[in-house]
C-alpha positions in Angstrom: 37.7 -1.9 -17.0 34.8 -2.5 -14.9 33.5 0.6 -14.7 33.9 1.0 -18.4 31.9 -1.8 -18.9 29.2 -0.8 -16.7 29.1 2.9 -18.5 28.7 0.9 -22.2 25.9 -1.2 -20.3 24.4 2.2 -19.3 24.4 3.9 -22.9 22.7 0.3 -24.5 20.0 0.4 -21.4 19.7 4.4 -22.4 19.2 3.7 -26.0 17.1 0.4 -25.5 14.6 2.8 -23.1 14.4 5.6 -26.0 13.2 3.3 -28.5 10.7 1.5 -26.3 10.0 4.7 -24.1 9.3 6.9 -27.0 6.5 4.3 -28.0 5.1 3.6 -24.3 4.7 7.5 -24.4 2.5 7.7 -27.7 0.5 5.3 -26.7 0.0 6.6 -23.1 -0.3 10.2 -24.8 -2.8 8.5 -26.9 -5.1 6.6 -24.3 -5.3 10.0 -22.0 -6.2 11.9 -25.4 -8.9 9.0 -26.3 -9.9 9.3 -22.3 -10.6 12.8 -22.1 -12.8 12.4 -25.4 -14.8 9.8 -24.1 
């Protein structure tokens, strides 16, 4: 049971990090695009 639980924790953590990560990377993508410009 435990290590179910722990994998379930895993996949939320995973899909919490795509949402979130997928916008950290525009916006890093985006401020080294603006950098190089400048």
């Amino acid at each position: 049971m435990q290590k179910r639980r722990d994998e379930k924790r895993t996949l939320s953590w995973k899909r919490l990090f795509q949402s979130m990560g997928f916008r950290i990377a525009l916006i890093m993508v985006a401020a080294i695009i603006s950098a190089r410009r400048g």
